[in-house]
N, C-alpha and C positions, 0 to 999 in steps of 0.2 A: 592505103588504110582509110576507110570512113572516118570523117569526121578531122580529117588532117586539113589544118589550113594552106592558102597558096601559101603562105611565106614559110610553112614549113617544110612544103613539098619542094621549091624553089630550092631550100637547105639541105635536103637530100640528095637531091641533082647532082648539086655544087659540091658535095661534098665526100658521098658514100661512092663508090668503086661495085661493091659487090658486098649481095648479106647471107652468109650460108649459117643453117638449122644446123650445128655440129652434133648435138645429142639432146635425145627426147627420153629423159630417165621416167619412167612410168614404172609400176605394177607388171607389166608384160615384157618389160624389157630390162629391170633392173631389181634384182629382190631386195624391195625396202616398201616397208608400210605406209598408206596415207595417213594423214594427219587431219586431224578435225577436233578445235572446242568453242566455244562460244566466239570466240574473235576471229579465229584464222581456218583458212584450208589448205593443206597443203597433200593435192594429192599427184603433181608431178613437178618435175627443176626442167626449163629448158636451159640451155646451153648453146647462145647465138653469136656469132662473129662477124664483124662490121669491118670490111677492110675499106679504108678511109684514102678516099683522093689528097686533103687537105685536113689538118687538124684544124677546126674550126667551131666553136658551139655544141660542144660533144655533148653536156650537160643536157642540152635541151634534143637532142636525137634521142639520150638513153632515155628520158624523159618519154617522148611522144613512142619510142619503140615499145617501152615495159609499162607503158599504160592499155595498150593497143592488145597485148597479149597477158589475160587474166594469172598468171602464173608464178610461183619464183623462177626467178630468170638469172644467171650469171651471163653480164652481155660484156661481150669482148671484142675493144675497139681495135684495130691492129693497124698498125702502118711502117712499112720496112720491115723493120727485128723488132720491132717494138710492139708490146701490148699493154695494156689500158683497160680495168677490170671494172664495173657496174653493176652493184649489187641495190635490192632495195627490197624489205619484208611489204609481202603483205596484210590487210587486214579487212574481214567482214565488214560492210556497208551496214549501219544500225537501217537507212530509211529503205535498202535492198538487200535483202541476206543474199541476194542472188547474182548480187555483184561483190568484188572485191576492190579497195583503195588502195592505190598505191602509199607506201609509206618515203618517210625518208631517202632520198638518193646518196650511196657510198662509192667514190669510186678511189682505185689506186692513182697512185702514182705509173709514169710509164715504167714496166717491167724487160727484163730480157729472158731469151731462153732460160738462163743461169740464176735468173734471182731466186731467191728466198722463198718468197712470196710463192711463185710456181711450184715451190714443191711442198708448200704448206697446203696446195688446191689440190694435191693430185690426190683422186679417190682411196686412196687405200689409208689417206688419212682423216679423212673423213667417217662421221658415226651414220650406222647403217640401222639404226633403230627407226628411224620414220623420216619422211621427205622433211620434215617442220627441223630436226635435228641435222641433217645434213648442209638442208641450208644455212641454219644456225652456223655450223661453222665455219659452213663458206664466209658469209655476212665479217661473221669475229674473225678469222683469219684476214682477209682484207682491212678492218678494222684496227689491229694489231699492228701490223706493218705502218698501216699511214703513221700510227702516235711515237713508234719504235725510228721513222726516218725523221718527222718531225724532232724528236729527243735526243736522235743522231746517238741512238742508243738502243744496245739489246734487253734490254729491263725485260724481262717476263711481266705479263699484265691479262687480264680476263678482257674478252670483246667490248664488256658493257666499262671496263676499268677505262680500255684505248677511247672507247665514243666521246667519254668525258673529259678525256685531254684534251683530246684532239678539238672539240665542241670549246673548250675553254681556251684553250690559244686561238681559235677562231674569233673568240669573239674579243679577246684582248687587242688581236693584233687590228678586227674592224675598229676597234675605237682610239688605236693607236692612229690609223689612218685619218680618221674623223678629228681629231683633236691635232694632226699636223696640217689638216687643209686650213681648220678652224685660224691657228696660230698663222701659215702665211697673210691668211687675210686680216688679221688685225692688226689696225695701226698702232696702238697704247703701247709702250713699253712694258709696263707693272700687267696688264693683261696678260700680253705673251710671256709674261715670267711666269704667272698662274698656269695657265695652260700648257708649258714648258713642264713649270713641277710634277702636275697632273700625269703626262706622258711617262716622265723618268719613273714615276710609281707602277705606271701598270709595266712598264720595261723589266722593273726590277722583281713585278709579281710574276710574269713569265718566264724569266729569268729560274725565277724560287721555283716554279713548277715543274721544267728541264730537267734542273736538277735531281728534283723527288724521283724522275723516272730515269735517275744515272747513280741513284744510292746502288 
């Protein structure tokens, strides 16, 4: 890939087995409409599979893989019985309409043949109205799943409903993190009780949030 640095290529080596093209849904190979408005284009989905020597830095492979390839991309890390899904929309460049930006990276949880998950992908559940809609619900199916394991619960929930869970117990639990490093290091007593308090609130606002998604 142009433009890959040695330390990423070094991470490839080290880490990727083998990368197979599984499916190149287009126009000529799959009856479903391109997509095109002011922000996005979506006029094909590849579907690539990465069987992995080592689980290692996978974030930053799906990363340098689905920026390298302008396209929606479902990228599928595999190692054993196990899979590992990598979704991420894209969007029209204001300063290049002739490029596209990668957006956000989603990925699952590791999957088996039997999960959930896999059979929320398989196309027939999938909408056939235009490549922008099909990946949509690839994206929100993946989406779905992370907030429903997370919640340790089947709650029904819309794609954009699971982002915002999931997006907000992320950032709870970073600053639960952050506020335990904080408290080892401090000497004061009455401090570490502040900071102590501080924790037990966002615990209990997480806590409150679970729930919402186990009414």
């Amino acid at each position: 890939m142009a433009g890959v640095s040695r330390a990423d290529r070094k991470l490839f080596t080290d880490v990727i087995e083998k990368v197979t093209w599984l499916y190149n849904l287009r126009p000529d190979t799959i009856n479903v409409l391109p997509y095109k408005d002011e922000e996005k284009e979506y006029n094909e989905i590849e579907v690539i599979e990465v069987t992995l020597k080592e689980e290692k830095r996978l974030d930053r492979i799906a990363e340098v893989i689905m920026m390298a390839i302008p396209y929606a991309m479902l990228l599928v890390f595999r190692k054993d019985d196990g899979y590992k899904f990598y979704v991420a929309h894209h969007v029209t460049s204001k300063a290049d309409f002739s490029k596209n930006v990668l957006g956000k990276l989603i990925s699952s949880d590791w999957q088996t043949k039997e999960s959930e998950l896999l059979k929320r992908l398989d196309f027939k559940n999938l909408r056939f109205s235009n490549y922008y809609d099909m990946y949509a619900d690839i994206v929100d199916a993946i989406s779905v799943s992370n907030a429903q394991n997370i919640a340790n619960s089947k709650h029904e929930m819309t794609g954009a409903e699971a982002r915002d869970f999931v997006d907000r117990i992320n950032i709870i639990d970073t600053e639960i993190e952050r506020l335990k490093a904080e408290m080892k290091k401090e000497t004061q007593f009455n401090r570490k009780m502040e900071v102590n308090i501080k924790i037990q609130k966002l615990v209990k606002e997480k806590k409150m949030s679970m729930e919402e998604k186990n009414d």
